[in-house]
C-alpha positions, -999 to +999 in steps of 0.1 A: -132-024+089-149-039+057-119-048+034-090-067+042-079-071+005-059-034-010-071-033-046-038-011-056-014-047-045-009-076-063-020-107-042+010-130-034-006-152-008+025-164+020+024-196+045-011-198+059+006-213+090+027-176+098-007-160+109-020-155+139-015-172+177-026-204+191-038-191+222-050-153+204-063-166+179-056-156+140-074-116+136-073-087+154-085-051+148-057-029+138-046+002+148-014+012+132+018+005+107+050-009+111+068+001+079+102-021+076+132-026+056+135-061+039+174-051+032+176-067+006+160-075-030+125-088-038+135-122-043+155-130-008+123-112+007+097-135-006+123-161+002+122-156+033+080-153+040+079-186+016+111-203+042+105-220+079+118-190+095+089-176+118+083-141+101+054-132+080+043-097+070+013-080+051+025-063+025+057-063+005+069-028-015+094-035-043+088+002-062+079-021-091+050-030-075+032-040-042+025-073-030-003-084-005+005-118+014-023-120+041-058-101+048-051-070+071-068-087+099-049-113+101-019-112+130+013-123+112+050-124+129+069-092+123+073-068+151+070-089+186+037-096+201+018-063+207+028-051+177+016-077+155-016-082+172-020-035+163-002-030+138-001-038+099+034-052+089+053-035+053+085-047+045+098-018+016+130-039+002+166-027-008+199-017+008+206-004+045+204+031+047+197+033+009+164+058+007+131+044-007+130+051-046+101+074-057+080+049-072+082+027-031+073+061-019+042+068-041+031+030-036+037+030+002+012+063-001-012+048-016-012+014+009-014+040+039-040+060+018-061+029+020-049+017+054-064+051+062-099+049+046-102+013+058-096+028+098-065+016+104-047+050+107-069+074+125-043+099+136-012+096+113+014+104+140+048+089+143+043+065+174+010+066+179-001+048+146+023+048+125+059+029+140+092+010+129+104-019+137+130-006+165+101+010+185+090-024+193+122-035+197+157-038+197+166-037+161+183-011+135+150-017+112+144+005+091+174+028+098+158+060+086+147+047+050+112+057+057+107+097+045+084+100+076+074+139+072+068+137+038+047+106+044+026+122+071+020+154+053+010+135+019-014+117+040-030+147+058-033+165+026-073+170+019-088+145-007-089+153-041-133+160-052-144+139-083-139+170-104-100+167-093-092+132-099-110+132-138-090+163-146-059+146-137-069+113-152-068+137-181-038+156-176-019+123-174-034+107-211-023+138-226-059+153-228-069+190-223-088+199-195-122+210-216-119+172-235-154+154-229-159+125-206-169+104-234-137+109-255-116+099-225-136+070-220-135+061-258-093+060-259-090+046-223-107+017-238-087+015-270-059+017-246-073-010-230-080-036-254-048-027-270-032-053-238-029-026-215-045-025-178-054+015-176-068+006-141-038-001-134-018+026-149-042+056-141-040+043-106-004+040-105+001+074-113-025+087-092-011+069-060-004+103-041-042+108-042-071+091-031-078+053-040-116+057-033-122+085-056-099+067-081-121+031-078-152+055-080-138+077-114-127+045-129-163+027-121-181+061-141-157+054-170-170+016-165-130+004-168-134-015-133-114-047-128 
């Protein structure tokens, strides 16, 4: 595993006491993803990483964005024991029973994307690397929020080719297929100083895809963070 850090999540650093076990110690190789539900709002969920309570998590999916609290080797306190020492925990806030919104969908894509080309998901089959809470244990987390064949086929959908992701980098700024690199790369960088962070942006809409080949299109059109 060589990154720990997903460049597609905001870092919000939580409690560097909820991570890892005094007689475990604080990594561990990881082997899988318990996706939760916070039920409830961003707020109360950051409230409660920040709080005494003994729960911690990895990464937290508002729809708005995605927020990374601690390295994906670290073991935080989400799932019961085994589980946190395998398995990457994702709290995706909101109601009970309420269905992630599209834009939680396409970010929890992208984070399993990554999770993906970092080794963590090897298989991408429902209780072999990828879990919920209640198949650790006894809980009604996440009470079928989590759009699991849709996930699963999204993530064993072949990668886009560099060819693929600059056409739709394209597409998306409202340029014509046959447009020349160079002209892209000219108003992506007006855009840019204009305030806005087209990293950001391109990558947001591209979060179906492939983050590699994104980072990689983004570094040719020298527009990396």
């Amino acid at each position: 595993m060589t990154e720990d850090w997903f460049g597609g999540a905001i870092k919000r650093p939580g409690p560097a006491w909820k991570a890892g076990y005094t007689v475990f110690g604080r990594t561990s190789q990881k082997t899988g993803v318990v996706d939760h539900s916070a039920e409830g709002p961003l707020e109360a969920t950051l409230g409660v990483l920040d709080s005494w309570r003994t729960a911690s998590w990895h990464f937290t999916n508002d729809g708005l964005a995605l927020y990374q609290h601690y390295p994906i080797t670290d073991v935080c306190w989400h799932a019961g024991f085994e589980a946190n020492k395998k398995c990457v925990g994702v709290e995706n806030t909101g109601r009970k029973d309420e269905p992630l919104t599209e834009s939680q969908y396409l970010h929890l894509l992208a984070l399993h994307r990554w999770l993906k080309s970092v080794g963590v998901l090897t298989v991408c089959e429902r209780r072999v690397d990828l879990w919920e809470h209640n198949e650790w244990m006894a809980t009604d987390c996440p009470s079928g929020r989590i759009p699991w064949d849709r996930l699963i086929a999204d993530l064993k959908e072949k990668d886009m080719t560099d060819g693929e992701v600059k056409q739709t980098i394209k597409e998306l700024l409202g340029f014509g297929p046959d447009t020349p690199d160079k002209e892209v790369i000219r108003d992506m960088k007006k855009v840019r100083f204009q305030g806005l962070i087209v990293t950001e942006a391109v990558g947001l809409a591209l979060v179906g895809k492939d983050w590699k080949r994104v980072r990689e299109i983004m570094d040719f059109f020298n527009l990396g963070r």
